[in-house]
MDAnalysis code that builds the backbone (N, CA, C; Angstrom):
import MDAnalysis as mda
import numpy as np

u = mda.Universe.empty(471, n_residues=157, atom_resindex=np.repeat(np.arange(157), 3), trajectory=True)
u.add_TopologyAttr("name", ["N", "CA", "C"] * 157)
u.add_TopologyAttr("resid", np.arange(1, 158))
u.add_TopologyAttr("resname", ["UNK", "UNK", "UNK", "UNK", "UNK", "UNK", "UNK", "UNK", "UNK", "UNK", "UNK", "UNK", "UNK", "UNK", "UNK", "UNK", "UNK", "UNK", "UNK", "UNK", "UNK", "UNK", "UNK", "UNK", "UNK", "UNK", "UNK", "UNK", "UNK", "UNK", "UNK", "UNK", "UNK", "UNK", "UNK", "UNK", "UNK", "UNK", "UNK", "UNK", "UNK", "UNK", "UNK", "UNK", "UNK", "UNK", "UNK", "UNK", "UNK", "UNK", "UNK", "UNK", "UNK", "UNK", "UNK", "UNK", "UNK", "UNK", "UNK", "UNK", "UNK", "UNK", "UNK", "UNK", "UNK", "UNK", "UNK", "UNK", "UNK", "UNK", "UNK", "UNK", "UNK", "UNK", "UNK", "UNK", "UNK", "UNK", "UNK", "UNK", "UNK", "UNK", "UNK", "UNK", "UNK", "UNK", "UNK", "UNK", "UNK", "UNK", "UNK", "UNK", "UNK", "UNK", "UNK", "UNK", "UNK", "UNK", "UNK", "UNK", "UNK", "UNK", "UNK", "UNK", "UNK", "UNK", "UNK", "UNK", "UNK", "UNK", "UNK", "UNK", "UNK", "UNK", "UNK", "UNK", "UNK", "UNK", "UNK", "UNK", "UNK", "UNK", "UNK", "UNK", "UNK", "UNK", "UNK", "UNK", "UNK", "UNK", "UNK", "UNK", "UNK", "UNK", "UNK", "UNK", "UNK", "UNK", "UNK", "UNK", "UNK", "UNK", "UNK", "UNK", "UNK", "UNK", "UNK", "UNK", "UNK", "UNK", "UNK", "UNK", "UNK", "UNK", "UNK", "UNK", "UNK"])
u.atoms.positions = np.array([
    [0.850, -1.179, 0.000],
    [0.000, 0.000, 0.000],
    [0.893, 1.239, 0.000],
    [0.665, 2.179, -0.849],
    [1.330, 3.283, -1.139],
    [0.855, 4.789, -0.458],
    [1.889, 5.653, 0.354],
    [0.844, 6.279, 1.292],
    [0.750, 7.612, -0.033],
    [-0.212, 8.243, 0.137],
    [-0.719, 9.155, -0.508],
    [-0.090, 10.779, -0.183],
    [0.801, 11.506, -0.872],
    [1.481, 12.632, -0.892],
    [0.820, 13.470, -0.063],
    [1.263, 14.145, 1.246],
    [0.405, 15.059, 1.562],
    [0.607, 16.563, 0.962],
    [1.885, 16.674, 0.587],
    [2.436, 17.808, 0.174],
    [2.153, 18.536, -1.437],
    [1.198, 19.559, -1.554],
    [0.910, 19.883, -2.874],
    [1.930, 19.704, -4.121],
    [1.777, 19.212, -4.962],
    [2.306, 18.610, -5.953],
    [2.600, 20.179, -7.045],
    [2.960, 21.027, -6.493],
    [2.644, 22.006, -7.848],
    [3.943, 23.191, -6.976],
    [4.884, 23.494, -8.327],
    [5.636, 24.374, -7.887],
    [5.452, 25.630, -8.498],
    [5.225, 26.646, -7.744],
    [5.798, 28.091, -8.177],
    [6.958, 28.425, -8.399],
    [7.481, 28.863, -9.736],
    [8.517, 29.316, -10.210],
    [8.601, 30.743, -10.239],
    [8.925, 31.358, -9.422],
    [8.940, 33.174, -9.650],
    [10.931, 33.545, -10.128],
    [10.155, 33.508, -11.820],
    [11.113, 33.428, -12.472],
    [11.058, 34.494, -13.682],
    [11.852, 35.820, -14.085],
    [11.666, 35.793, -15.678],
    [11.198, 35.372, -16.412],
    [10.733, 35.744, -17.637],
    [10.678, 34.722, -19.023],
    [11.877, 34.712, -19.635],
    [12.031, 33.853, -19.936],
    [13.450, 33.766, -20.981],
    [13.840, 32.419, -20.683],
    [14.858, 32.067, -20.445],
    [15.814, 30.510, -20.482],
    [15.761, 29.884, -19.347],
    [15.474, 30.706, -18.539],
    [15.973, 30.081, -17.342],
    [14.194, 29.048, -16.738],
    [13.391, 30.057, -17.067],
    [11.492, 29.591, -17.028],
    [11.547, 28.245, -17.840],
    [12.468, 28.540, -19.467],
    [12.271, 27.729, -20.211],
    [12.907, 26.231, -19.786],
    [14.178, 26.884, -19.112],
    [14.781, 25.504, -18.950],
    [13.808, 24.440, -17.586],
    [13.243, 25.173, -16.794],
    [13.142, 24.227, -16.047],
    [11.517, 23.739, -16.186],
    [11.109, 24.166, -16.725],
    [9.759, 23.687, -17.632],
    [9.897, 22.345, -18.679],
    [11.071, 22.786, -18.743],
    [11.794, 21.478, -20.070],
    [12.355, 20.259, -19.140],
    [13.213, 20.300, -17.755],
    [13.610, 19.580, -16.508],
    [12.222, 19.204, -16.500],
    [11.259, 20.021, -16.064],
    [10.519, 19.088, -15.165],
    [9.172, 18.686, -15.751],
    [9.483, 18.798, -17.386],
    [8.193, 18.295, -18.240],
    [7.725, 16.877, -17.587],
    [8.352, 15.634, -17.564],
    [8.425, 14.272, -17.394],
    [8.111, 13.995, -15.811],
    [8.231, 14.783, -15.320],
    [7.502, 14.374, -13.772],
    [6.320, 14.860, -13.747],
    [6.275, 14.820, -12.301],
    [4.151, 14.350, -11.825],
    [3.801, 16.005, -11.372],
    [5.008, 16.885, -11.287],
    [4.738, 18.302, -10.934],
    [4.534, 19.419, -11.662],
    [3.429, 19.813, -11.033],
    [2.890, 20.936, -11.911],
    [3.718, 22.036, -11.529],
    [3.943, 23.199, -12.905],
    [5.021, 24.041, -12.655],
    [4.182, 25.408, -13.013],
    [3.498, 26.251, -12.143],
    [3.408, 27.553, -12.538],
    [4.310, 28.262, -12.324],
    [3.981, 29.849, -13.709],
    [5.315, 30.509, -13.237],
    [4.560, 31.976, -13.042],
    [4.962, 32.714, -12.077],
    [5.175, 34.468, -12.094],
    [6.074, 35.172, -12.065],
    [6.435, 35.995, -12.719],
    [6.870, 36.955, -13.226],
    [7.821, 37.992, -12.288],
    [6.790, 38.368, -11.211],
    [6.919, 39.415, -10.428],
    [6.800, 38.952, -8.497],
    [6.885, 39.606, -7.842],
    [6.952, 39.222, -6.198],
    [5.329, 39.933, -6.424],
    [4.964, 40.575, -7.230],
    [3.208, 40.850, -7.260],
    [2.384, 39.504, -7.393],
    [3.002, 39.333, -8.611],
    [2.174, 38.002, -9.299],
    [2.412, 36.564, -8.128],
    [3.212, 36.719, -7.384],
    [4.173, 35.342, -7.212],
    [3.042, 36.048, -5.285],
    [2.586, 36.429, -4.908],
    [1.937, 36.987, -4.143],
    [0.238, 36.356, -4.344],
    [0.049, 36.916, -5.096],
    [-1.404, 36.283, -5.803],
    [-1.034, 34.740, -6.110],
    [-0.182, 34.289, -6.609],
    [-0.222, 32.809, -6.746],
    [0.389, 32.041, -5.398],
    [0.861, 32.717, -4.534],
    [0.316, 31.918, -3.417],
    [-1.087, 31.087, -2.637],
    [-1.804, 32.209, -3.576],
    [-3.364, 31.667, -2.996],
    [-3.893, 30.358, -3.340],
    [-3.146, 29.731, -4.025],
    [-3.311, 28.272, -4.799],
    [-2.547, 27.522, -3.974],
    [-1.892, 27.754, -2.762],
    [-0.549, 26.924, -2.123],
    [-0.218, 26.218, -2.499],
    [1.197, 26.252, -3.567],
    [1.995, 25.567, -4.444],
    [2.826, 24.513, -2.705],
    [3.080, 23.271, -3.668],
    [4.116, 22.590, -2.574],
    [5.505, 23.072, -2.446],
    [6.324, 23.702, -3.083],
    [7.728, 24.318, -3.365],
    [7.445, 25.544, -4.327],
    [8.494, 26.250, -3.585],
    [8.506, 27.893, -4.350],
    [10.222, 27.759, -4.602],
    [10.199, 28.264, -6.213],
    [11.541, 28.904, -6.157],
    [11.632, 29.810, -6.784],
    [12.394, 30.722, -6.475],
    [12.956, 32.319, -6.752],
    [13.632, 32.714, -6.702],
    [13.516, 33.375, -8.039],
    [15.284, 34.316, -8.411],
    [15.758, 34.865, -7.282],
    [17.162, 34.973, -6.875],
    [17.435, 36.386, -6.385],
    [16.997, 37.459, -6.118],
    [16.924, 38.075, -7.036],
    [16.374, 39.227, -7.400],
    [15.471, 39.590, -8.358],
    [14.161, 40.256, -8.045],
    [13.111, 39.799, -9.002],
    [12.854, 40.995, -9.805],
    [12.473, 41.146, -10.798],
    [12.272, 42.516, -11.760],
    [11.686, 43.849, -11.328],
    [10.430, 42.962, -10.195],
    [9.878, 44.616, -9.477],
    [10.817, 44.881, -8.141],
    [12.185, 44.618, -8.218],
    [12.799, 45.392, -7.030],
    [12.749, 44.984, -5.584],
    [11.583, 43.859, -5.741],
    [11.680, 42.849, -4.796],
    [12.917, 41.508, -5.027],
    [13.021, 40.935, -3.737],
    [14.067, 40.064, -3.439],
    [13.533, 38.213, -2.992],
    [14.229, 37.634, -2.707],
    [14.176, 36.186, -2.557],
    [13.722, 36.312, -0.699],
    [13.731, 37.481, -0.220],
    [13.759, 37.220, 1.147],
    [12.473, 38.066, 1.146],
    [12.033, 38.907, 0.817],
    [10.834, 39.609, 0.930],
    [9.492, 38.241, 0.387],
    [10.191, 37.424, -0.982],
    [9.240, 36.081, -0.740],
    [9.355, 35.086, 0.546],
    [10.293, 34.787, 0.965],
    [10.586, 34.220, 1.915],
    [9.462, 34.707, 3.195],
    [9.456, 35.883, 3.431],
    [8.380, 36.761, 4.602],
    [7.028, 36.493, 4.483],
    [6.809, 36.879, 3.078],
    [5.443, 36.282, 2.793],
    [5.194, 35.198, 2.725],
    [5.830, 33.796, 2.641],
    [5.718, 32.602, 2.758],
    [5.775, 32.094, 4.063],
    [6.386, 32.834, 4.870],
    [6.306, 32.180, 6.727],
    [5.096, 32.744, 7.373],
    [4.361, 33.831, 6.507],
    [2.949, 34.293, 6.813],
    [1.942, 32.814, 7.049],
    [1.882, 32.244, 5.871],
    [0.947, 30.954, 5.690],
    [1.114, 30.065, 6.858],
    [-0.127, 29.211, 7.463],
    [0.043, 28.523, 8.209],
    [1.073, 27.156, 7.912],
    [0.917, 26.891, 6.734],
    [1.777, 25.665, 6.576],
    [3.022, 26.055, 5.242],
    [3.484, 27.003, 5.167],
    [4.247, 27.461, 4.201],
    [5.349, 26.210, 3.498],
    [5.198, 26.617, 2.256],
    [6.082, 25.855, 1.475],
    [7.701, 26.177, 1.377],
    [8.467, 24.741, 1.055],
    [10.022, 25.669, 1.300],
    [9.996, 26.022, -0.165],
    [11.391, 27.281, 0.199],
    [11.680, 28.276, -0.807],
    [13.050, 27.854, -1.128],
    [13.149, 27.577, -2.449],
    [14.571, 27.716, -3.311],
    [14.766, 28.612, -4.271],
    [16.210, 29.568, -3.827],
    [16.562, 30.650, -4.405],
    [17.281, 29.736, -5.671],
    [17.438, 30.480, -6.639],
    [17.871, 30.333, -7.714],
    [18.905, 31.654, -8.043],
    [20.046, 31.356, -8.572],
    [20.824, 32.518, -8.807],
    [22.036, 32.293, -9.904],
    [22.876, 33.010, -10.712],
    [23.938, 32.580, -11.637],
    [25.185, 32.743, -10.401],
    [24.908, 33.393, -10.016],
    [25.715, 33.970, -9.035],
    [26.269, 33.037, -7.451],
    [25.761, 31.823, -7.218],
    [25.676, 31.050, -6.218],
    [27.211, 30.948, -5.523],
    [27.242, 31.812, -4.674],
    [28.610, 31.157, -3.613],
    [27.861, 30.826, -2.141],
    [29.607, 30.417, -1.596],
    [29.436, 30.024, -0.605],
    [28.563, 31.603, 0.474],
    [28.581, 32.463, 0.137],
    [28.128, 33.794, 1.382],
    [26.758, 33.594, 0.791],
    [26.222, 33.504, -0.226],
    [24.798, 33.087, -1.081],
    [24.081, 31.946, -0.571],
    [25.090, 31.059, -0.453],
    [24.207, 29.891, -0.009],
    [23.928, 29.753, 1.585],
    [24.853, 30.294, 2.706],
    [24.691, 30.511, 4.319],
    [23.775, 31.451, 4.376],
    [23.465, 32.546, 3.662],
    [22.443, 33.634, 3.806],
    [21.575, 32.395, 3.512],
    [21.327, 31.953, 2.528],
    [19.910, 31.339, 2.041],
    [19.494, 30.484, 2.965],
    [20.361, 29.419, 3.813],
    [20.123, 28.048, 4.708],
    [19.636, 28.983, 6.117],
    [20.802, 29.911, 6.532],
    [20.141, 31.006, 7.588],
    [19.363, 31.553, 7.796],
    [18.824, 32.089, 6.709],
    [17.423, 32.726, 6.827],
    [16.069, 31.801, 6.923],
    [16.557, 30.687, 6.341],
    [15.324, 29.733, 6.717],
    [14.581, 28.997, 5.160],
    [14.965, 29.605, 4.407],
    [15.277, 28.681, 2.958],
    [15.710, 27.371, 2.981],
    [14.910, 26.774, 1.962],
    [15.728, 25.227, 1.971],
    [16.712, 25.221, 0.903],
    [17.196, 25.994, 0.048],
    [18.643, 25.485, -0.559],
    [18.227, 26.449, -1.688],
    [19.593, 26.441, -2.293],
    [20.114, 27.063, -3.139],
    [20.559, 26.650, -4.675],
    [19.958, 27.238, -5.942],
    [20.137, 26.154, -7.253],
    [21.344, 27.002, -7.860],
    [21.616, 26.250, -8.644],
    [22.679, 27.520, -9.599],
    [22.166, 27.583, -10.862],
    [21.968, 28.476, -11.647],
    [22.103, 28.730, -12.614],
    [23.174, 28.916, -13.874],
    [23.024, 28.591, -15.283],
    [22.057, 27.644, -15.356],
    [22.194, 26.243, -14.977],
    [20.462, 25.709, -14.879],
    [19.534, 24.931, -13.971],
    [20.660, 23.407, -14.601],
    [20.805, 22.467, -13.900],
    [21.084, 21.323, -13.739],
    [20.196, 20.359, -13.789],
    [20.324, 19.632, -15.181],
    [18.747, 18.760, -14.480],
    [18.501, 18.070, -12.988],
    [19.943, 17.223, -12.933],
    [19.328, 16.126, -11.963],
    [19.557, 16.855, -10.610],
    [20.089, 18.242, -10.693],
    [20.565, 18.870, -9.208],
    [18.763, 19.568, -9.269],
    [18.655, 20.041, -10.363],
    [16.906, 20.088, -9.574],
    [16.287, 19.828, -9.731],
    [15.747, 18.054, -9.779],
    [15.207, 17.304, -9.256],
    [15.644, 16.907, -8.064],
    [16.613, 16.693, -7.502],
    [17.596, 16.088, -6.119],
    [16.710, 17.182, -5.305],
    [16.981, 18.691, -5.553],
    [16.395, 19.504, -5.056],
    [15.325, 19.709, -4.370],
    [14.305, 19.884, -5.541],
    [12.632, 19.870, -5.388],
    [12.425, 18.326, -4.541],
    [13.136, 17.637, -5.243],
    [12.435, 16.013, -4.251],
    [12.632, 16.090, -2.795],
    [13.783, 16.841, -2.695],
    [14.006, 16.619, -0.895],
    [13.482, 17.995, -0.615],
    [12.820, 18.778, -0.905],
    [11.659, 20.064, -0.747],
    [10.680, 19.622, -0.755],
    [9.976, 18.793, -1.857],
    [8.827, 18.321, -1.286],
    [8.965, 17.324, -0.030],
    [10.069, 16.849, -0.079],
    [9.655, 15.460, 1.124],
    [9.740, 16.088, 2.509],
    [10.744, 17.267, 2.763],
    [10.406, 18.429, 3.860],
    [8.858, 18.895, 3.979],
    [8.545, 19.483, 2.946],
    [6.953, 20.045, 2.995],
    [5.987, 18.849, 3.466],
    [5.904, 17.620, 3.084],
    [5.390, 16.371, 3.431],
    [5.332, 16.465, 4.703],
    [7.161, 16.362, 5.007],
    [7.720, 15.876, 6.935],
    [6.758, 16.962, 7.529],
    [6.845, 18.178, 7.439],
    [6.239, 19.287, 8.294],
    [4.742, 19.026, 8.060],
    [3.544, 18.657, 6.972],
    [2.606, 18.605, 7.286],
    [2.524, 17.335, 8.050],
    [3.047, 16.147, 7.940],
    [2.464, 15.442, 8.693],
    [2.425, 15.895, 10.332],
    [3.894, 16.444, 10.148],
    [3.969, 16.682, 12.042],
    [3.181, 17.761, 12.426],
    [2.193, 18.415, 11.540],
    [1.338, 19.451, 12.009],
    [-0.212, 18.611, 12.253],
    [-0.608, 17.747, 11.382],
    [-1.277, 16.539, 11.713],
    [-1.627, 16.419, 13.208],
    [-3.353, 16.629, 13.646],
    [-3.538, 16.774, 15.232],
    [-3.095, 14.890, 15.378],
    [-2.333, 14.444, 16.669],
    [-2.166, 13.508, 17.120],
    [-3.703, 12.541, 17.638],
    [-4.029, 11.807, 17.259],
    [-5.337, 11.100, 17.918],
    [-5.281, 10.200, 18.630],
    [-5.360, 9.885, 19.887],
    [-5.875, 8.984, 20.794],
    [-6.404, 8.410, 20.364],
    [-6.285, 6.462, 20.455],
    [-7.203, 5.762, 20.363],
    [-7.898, 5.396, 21.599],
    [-9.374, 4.899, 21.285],
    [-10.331, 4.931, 22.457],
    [-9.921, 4.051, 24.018],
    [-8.996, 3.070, 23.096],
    [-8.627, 1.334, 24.372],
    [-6.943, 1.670, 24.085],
    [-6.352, 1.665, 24.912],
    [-4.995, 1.905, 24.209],
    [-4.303, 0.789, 25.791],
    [-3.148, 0.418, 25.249],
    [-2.246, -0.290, 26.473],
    [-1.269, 0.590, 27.536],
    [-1.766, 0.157, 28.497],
    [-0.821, 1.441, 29.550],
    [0.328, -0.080, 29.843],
    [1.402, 1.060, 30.282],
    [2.744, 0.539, 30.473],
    [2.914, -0.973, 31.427],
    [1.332, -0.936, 32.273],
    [1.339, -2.402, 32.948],
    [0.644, -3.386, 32.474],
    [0.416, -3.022, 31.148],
    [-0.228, -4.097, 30.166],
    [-1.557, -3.816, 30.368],
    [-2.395, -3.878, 30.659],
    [-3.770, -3.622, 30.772],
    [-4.201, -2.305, 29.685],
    [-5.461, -2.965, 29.365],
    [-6.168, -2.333, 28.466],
    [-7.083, -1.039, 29.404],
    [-6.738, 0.555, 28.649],
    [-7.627, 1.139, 29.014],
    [-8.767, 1.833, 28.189],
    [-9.520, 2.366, 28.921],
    [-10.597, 2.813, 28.084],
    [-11.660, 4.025, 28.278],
    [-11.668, 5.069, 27.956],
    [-12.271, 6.574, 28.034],
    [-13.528, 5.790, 28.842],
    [-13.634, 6.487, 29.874],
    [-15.136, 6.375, 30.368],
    [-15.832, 7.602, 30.267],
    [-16.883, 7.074, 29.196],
    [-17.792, 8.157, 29.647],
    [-18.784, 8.735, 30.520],
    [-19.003, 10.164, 30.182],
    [-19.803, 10.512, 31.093],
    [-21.187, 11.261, 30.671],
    [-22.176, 11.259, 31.810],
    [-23.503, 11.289, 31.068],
    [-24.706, 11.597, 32.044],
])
């Protein structure tokens, strides 16, 4: 029996148009994930309202917004998705800002196939880990206490 994904299957790309949208549209034609893209930290704002399972984002985005101003708005949501920056630019001071601030990782540009898939897979399986552990815990009704004996909610009435 196969357990069923809890983690939304659909990534936001807040990306340019050009090569970089193109390339990873082309990466991730052949898998099971849906890839929207926006443009702007406007657009990429409004398409939160769909709660994508993984967000990734440029650096630096065309309206003058940044990878960390998405980042803010994504720890807003009760169950927020992780965020991968994307950059040509990727060093080591790029990638400790990104893990520090609370990002799950860092891609380089240009995109790598199998580095983002490796990526997104262990992003979604984070987004998964955290919903389950947000998951209310349930008591069962008869459960075994530590001296073996069966107990059982008594009700009242």
């Amino acid at each position: 029996m196969t357990e069923t994904p809890l983690a939304r299957q659909t990534i936001l790309a807040v990306l340019p148009a050009g090569e970089d949208s193109t390339s990873l549209r082309t990466i991730l034609a052949q898998s099971n994930w849906k890839v929207r893209l926006a443009r702007t930290f406007r657009d990429a704002r409004r398409a939160l309202r769909t709660l994508p399972g993984v967000v990734i984002s440029e650096r630096e985005l065309p309206d003058g917004q940044r990878w960390q101003d998405l980042l803010l708005e994504l720890q807003k949501m009760p169950c927020p998705p992780p965020l991968i920056v994307a950059d040509r630019l990727a060093d080591d001071r790029l990638w400790g800002e990104v893990l520090n601030l609370g990002a799950h990782d860092l891609l380089v540009k240009p995109f790598d196939a199998k580095e983002v898939v490796h990526v997104i897979s262990a992003a979604f399986r984070r987004a998964e880990n955290e919903q389950r552990a947000a998951l209310p815990r349930i008591k069962p009704l008869g459960y075994a206490t530590a001296a073996g004996s069966s107990t059982t909610r008594a009700s009242t009435g």
